[in-house]
C-alpha positions in Angstrom: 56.9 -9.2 10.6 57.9 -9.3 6.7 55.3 -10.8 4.4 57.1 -14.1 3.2 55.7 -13.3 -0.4 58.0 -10.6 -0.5 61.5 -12.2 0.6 61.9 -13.9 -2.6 61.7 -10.3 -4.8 63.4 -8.5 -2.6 66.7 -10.6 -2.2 66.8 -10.5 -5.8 66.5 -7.1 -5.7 69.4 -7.1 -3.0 71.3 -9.2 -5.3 71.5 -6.9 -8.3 72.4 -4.1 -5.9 75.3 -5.5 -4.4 77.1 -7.5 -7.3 77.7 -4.3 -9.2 80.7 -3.6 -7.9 81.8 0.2 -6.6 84.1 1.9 -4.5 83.3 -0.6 -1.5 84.0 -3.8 -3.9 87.6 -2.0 -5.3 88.5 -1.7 -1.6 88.1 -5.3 -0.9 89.7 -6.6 -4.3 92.4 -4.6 -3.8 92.9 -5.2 -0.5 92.5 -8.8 -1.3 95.0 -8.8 -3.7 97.8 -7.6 -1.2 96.9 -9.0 2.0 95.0 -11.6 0.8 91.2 -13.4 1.7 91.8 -12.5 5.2 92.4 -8.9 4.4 89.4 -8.5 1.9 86.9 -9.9 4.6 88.4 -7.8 7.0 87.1 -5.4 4.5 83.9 -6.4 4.6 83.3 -6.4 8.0 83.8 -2.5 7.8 81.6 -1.8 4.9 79.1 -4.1 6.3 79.4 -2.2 10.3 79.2 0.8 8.1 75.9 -0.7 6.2 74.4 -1.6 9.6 74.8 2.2 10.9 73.1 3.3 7.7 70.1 0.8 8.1 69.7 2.1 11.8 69.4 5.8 10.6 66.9 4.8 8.0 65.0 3.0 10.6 64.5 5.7 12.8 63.5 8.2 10.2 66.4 10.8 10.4 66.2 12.0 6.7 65.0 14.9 7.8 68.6 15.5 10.1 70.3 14.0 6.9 68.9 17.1 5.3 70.2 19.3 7.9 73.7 18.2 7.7 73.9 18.0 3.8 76.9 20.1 3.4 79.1 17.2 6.1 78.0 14.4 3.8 79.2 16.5 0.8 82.5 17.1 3.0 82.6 13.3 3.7 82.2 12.1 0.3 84.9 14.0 -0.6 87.3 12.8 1.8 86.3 9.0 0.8 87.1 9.8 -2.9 90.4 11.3 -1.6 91.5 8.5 0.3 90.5 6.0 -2.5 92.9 8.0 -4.4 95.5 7.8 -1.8 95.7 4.7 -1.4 95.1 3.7 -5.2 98.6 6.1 -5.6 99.7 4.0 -2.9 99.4 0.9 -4.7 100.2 1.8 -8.0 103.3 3.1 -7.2 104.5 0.3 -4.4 106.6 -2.9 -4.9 105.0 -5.9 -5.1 107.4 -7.1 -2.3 105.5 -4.7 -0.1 102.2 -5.6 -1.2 102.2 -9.4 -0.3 102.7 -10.0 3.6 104.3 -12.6 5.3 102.3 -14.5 7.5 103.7 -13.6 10.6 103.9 -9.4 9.2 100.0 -8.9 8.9 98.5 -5.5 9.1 96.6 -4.5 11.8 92.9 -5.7 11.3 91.7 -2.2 12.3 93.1 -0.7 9.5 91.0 -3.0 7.1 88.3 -2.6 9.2 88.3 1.4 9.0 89.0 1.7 5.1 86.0 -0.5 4.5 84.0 1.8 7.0 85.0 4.8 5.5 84.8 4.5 1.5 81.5 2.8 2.6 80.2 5.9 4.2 82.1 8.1 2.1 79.5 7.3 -1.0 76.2 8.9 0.6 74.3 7.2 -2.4 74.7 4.3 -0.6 72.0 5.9 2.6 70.4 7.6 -0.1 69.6 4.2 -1.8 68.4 2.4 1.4 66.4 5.6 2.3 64.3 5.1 -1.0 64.7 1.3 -1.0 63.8 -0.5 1.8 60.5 1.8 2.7 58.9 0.1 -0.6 59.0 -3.0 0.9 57.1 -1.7 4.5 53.5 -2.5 5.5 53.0 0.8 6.9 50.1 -0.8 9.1 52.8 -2.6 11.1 55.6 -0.5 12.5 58.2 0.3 10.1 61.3 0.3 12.8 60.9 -3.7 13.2 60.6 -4.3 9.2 63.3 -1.8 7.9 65.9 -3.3 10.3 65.0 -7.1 9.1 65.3 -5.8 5.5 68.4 -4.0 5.9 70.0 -6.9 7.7 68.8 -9.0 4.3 70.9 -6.5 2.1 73.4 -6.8 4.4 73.7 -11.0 4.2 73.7 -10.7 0.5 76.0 -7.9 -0.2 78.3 -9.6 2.3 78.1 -13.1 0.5 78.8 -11.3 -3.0 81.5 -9.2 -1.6 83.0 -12.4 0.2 83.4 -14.0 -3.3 84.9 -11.0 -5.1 87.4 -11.6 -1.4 87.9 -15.1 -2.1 88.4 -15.0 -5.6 90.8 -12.2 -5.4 92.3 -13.8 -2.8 93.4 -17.1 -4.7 94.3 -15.2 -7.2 96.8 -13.9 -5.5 98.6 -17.0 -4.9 98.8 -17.6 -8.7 100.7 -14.4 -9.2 104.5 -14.6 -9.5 106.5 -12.0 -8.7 107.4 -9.9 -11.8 103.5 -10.0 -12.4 102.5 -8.8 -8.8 103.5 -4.6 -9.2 101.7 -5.3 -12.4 98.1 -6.2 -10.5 98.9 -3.6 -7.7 99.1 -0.7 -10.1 96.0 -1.8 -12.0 94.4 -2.3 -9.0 95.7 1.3 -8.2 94.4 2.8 -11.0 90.9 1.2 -10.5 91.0 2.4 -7.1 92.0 6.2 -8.6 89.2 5.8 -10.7 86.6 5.1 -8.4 87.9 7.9 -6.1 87.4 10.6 -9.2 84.2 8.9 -9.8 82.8 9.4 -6.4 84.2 13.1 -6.1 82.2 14.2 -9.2 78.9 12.4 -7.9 76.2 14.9 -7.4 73.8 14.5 -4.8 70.5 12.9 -5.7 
């Protein structure tokens, strides 16, 4: 279905789209940093259901209803850069008691789940990337629902592996941290988050 000359390229190309971090890779440091691996790849499994939805959309050609409901997405991006602001205020002004769990006091794993979801789709550049990307890699004389959705999962596998180290190594780090450092990492970690959420709210669409 995919010409085997072209997987090589193209997962480098997925590489260098997904290790430059962004709102999506804040999320799961910072929630690595105060729930820990678990918590960051909890994360992922959001942005990456979120990624999946994306993919589908592309596949079935529905830039044309993307186009229609243009003022939502401009309505949703806003809301994501809110809430990354929310929660970076969240963080940046919490105790760093609060921030590291027990074992037995974890958050529910919806809750990672949905942030990751939702500052995911809360940056349309995201779709709008795929929607430009993955159709240069399409032999249009084979059909292009089949190829698209092998290509996006490819994305998919390598922005999960990158984000799962940026997880990992946040993850460990936490277990270095004493206390009297730990509200220091949560409010830089809230600031990056702030950052990212005034970033994304003055994004204009492509």
């Amino acid at each position: 279905m995919i010409e085997p000359a072209i997987i090589l390229p193209y997962a480098l190309a997925c590489l260098l789209f997904s290790i430059v971090p962004g709102p999506s890779v804040s999320v799961v440091v910072a929630n690595s940093l105060g729930g820990g691996t678990r918590a960051g790849l909890l994360t992922i499994l959001g942005t990456e259901l979120s990624m999946l939805s994306m993919v589908v959309i592309v596949a079935l050609g529905l830039e044309a209803v993307m186009a229609l409901v243009s003022e939502a997405f401009e309505i949703i991006k806003l809301v994501g850069a809110v809430y990354l602001i929310w929660i970076g205020w969240k963080m940046f002004t919490s105790s760093g008691e609060l921030e590291i769990e027990a074992a037995d006091g974890r958050r529910p794993v919806g809750r990672y789940v949905w942030q990751g979801a939702l500052v995911n789709w809360s940056n349309p550049k995201t779709l709008l990337f795929l929607s430009a990307f993955l159709p240069q890699f399409v032999d249009l004389d084979r059909s292009a629902f089949g190829q698209i959705m092998v290509l996006g999962l490819i994305v998919m596998v390598v922005a999960t592996a990158t984000d799962a180290i940026y997880a990992m190594a946040a993850g460990q780090a936490r277990h270095l941290l004493t206390a009297a450092r730990v509200r220091l990492v949560n409010r830089v970690s809230g600031v990056v988050l702030m950052i990212g959420g005034i970033w994304l709210a003055l994004q204009k669409r492509a």
